[in-house]
C-alpha positions as CSV (number, residue, x, y, z in Angstrom):
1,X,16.7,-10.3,-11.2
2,X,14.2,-11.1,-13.7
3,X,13.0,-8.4,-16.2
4,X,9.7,-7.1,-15.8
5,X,7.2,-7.8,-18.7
6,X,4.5,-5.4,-18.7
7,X,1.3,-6.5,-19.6
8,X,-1.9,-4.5,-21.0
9,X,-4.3,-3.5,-18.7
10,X,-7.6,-5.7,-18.0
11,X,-10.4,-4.4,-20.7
12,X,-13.6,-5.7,-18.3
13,X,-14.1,-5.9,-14.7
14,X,-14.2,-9.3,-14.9
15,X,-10.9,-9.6,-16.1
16,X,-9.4,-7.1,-13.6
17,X,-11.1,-10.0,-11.1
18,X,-9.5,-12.5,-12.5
19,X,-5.7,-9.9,-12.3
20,X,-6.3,-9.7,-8.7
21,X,-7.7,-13.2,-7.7
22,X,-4.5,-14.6,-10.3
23,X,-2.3,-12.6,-7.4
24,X,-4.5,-14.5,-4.4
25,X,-5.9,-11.1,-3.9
26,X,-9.4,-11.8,-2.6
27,X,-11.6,-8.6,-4.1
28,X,-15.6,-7.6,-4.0
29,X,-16.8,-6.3,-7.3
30,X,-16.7,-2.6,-6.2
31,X,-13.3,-2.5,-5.6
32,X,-12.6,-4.6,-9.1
33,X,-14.6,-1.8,-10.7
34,X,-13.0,1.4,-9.7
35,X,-9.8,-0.4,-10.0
36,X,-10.7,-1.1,-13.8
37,X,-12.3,2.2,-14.3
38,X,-9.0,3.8,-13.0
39,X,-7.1,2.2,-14.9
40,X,-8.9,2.8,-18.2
41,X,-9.6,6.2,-18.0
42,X,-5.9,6.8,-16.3
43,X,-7.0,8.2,-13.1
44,X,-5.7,8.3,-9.5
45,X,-7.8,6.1,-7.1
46,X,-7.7,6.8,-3.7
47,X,-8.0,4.1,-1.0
48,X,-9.6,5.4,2.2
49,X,-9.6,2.6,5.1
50,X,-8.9,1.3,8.6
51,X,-5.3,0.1,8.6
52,X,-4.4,-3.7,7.8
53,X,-7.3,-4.0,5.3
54,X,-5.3,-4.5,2.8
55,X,-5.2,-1.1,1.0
56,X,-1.7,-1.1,0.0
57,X,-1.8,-5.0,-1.1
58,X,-3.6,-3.4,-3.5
59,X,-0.7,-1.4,-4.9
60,X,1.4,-4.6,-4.9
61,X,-0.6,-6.6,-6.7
62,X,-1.4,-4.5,-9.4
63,X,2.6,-4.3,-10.3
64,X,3.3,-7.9,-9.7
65,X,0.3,-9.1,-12.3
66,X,0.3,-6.3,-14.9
67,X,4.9,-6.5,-14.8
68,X,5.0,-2.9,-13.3
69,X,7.8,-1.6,-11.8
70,X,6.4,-0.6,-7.8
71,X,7.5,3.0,-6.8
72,X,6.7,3.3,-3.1
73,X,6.3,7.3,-1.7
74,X,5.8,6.3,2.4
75,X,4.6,9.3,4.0
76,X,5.2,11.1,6.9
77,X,5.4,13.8,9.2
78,X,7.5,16.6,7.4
79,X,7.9,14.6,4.1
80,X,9.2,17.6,2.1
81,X,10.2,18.3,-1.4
82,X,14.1,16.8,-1.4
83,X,13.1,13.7,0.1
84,X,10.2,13.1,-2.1
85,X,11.0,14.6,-5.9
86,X,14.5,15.1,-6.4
87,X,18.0,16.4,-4.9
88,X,21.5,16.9,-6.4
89,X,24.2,14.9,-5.2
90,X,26.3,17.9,-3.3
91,X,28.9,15.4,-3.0
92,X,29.7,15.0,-6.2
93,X,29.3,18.1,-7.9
94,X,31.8,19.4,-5.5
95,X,34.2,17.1,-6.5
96,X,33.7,17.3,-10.5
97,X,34.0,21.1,-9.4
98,X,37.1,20.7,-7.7
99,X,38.4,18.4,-10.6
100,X,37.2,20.9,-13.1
101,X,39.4,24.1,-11.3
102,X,42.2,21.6,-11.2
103,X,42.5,21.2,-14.6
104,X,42.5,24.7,-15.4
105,X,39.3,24.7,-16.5
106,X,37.4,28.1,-15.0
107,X,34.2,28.6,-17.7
108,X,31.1,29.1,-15.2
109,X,28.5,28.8,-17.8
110,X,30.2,24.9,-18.8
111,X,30.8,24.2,-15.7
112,X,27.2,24.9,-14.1
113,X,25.7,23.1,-17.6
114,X,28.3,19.7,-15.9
115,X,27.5,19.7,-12.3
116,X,24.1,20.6,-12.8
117,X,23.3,17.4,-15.6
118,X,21.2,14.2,-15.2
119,X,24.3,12.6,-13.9
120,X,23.9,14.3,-10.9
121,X,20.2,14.5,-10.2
122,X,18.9,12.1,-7.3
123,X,15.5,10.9,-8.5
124,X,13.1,10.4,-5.4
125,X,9.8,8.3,-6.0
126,X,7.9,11.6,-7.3
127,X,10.6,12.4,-10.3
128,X,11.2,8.1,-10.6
129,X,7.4,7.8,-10.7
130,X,7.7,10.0,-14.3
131,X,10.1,8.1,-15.8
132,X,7.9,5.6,-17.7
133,X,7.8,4.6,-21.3
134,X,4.1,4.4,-23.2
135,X,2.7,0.7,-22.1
136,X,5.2,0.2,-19.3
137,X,4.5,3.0,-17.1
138,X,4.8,2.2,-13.2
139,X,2.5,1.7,-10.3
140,X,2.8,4.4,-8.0
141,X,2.0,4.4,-4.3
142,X,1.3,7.4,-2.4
143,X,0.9,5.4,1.0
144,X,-0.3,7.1,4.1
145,X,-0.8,10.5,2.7
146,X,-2.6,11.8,6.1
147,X,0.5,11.4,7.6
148,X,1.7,14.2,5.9
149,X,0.9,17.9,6.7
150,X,-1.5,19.9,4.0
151,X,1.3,22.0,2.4
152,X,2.7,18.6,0.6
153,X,-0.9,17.4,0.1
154,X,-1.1,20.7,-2.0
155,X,2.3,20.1,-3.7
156,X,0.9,16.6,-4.6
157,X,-2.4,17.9,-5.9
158,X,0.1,19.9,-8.7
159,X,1.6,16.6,-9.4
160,X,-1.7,14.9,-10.3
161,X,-2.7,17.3,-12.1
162,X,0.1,17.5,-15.1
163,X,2.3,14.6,-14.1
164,X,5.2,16.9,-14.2
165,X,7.8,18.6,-12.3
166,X,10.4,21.4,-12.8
167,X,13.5,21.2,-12.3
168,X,14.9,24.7,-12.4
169,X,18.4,23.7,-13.6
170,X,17.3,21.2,-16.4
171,X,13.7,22.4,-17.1
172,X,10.0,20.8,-17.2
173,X,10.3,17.2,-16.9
174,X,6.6,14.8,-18.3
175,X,5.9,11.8,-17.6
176,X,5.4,10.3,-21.5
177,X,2.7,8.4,-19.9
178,X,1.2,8.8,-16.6
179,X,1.8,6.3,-13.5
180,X,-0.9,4.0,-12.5
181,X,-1.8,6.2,-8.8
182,X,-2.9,4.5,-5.8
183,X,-3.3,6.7,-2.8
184,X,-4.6,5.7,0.6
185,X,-5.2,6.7,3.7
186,X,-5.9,6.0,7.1
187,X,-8.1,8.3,7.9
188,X,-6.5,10.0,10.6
189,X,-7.3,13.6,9.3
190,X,-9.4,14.6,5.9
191,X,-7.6,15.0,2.5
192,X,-8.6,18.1,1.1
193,X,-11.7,18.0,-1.7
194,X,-9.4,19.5,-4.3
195,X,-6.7,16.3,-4.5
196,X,-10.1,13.9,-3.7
197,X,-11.7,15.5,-7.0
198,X,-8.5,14.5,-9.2
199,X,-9.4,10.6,-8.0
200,X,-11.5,7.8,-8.1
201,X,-12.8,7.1,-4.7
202,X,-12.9,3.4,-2.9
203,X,-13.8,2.5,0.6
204,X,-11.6,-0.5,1.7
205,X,-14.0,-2.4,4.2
206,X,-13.0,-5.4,6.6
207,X,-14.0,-8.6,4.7
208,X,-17.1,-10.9,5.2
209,X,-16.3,-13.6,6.9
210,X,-16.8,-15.8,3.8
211,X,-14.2,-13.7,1.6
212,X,-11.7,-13.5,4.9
213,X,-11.5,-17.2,5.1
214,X,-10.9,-17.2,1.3
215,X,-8.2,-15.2,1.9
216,X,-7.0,-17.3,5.0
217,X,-6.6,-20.2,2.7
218,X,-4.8,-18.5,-0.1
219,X,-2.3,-17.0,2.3
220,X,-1.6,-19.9,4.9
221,X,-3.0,-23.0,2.6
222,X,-1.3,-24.9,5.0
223,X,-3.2,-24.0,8.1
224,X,-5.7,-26.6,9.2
225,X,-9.5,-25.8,8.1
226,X,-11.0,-26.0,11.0
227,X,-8.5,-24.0,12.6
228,X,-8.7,-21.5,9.9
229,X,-12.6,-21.4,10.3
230,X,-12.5,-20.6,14.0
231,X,-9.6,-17.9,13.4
232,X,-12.0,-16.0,11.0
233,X,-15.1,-16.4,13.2
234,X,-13.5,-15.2,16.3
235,X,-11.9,-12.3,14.6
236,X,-15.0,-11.2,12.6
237,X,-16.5,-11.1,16.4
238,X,-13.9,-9.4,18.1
239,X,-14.4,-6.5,15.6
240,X,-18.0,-6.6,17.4
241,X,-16.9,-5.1,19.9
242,X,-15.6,-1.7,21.3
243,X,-11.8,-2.1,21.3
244,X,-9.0,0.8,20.6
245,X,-7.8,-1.5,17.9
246,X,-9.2,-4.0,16.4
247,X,-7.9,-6.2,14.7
248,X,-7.2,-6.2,10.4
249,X,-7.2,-8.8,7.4
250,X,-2.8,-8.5,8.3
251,X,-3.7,-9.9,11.7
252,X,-6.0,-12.5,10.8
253,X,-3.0,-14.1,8.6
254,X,-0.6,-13.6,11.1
255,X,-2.4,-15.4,13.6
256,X,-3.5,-18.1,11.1
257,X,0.6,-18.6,10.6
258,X,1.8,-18.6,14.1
259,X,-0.9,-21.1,15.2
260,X,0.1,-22.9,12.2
261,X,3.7,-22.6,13.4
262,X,2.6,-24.2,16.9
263,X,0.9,-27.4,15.2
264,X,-2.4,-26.0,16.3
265,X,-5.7,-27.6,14.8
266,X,-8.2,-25.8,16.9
267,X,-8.1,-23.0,19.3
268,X,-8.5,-23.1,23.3
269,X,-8.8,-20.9,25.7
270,X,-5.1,-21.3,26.6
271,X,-3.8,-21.3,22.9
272,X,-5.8,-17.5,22.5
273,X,-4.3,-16.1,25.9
274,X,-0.8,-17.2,24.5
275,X,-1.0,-15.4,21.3
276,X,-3.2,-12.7,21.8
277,X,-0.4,-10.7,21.3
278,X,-0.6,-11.4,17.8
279,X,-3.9,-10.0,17.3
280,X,-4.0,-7.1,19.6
281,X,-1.0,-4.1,20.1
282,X,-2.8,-2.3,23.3
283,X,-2.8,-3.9,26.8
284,X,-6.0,-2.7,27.8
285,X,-7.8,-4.4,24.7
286,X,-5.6,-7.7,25.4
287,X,-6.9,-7.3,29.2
288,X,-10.1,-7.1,28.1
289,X,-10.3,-10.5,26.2
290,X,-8.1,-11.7,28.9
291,X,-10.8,-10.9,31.5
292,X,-13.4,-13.3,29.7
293,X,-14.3,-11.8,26.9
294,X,-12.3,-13.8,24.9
295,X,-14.0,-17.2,26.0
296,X,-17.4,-15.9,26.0
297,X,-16.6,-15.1,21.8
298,X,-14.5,-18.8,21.2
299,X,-17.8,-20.8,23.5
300,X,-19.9,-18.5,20.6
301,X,-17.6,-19.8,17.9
302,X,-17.4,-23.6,18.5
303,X,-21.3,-23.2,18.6
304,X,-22.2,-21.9,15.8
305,X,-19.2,-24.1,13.9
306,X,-20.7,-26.9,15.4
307,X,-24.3,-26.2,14.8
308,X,-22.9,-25.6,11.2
309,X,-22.0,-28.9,10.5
């Protein structure tokens, strides 16, 4: 495994652009601006979008360009304390315990200052998250965090604010620099205003249709172009229209691949019906395109492509 070689962070937004485009990350200005203003004034920034638009891409790309290490916190339902900070290894404090009496030796105050050391502390993302030397520290992603209920959202918003955490056996631990904080969220309940406040805030849209085939090409360069262009077009459509899901920026390069995969240059009727699967998760949405509205939007497409030429 190679060694990580952390790099400085961008000093304009142009150069935070260029990070993220550098990592076929296809980004608007806004985002490349809070992203730089977070990271120069050592912030949290907090991603708020529909799912599959790439918010936690984000995350990834920021560690693979600036040679971060990528701590990953995935929330959910009941996320507690132990499974997100730290636990001791029970286990193994029990046997150094056991080994300890077995050797005759029976001072408490030693033998608590043993099992409870370092060398038994579990570090969960939180506590790893702190770990960071001055220039190298890590990228840190809270993902999800409205799966999680608000009693760990106000755990958190301690977090954020001193980067530390005590341990009551070993004390205060500080991060010696903080982590680089992404949060998102999918909106499926409000974040409270008090963690919001500690943040810079970002939107994360659906993509024009121009940046979406941009990113199209970057992710499947081997897909035809024309077939690429009518993937993006008939997505950017379908999110026209009232559906329980529509589809993200994940699905568009999935389908782009598996129609890639079938040696498909151009779609047809038949070719969207067999892989609308692909795109869509909910039978009644894939009954509705099934039903016609999916070749009324692909007639649209090949018009306007046409008409484009």
């Amino acid at each position: 495994m190679n060694e990580l070689k952390p790099r400085a962070v961008p000093r304009t937004i142009d150069e935070t652009l260029d990070l993220l485009t550098g990592a076929d990350y296809v980004a608007d200005r806004s985002l490349a601006t809070v992203l730089f203003l977070s990271l120069r004034m050592k912030r949290p920034l907090f991603l708020e979008g529909e799912a599959g638009v790439g918010k936690t891409e984000i995350a990834k790309v920021l560690a693979q360009a600036l040679g971060r290490r990528l701590i990953r916190l995935q929330c959910y339902e009941g996320l507690d304390v132990s499974s997100a900070v730290y636990e001791w290894n029970y286990a193994a404090q029990m046997i150094e315990i056991r080994m300890e009496e077995a050797a005759g030796k029976v001072d408490r105050s030693d033998m608590e200052r043993n099992v409870f050391s370092e060398k038994y502390l579990i570090r969960r993302p939180v506590l790893d998250a702190l770990t960071g030397k001055a220039g190298a520290a890590p990228v840190f992603l809270i993902d999800e965090l409205d799966r999680t209920d608000e009693a760990f959202e106000a755990f958190l918003l301690e977090i954020l604010s001193d980067f530390q955490v005590t341990v009551p056996e070993l004390g205060t631990i500080k991060a010696e620099e903080p982590p680089i904080v992404i949060i998102t969220t999918n909106r499926t309940r409000e974040i409270h205003d008090a963690l919001k406040r500690r943040c810079l805030y970002h939107w994360v849209d659906y993509p024009n249709a121009e940046r979406e085939l941009e990113i199209v090409r970057r992710k499947v360069p081997q897909a035809n172009q024309r077939l690429s262009a009518e993937v993006v077009s008939f997505i950017q459509k379908l999110r026209q229209i009232e559906l329980f899901k529509v589809p993200g920026v994940a699905e568009t390069i999935d389908w782009a691949g598996a129609l890639t995969e079938l040696d498909k240059v151009a779609l047809d009727p038949e070719t969207v019906s067999d892989t609308i699967g692909v795109l869509l998760k909910y039978q009644d949405d894939i009954a509705r395109i099934e039903q016609g509205e999916g070749r009324r939007i692909l007639n649209e497409v090949k018009a306007e492509l046409s008409a484009a030429e």
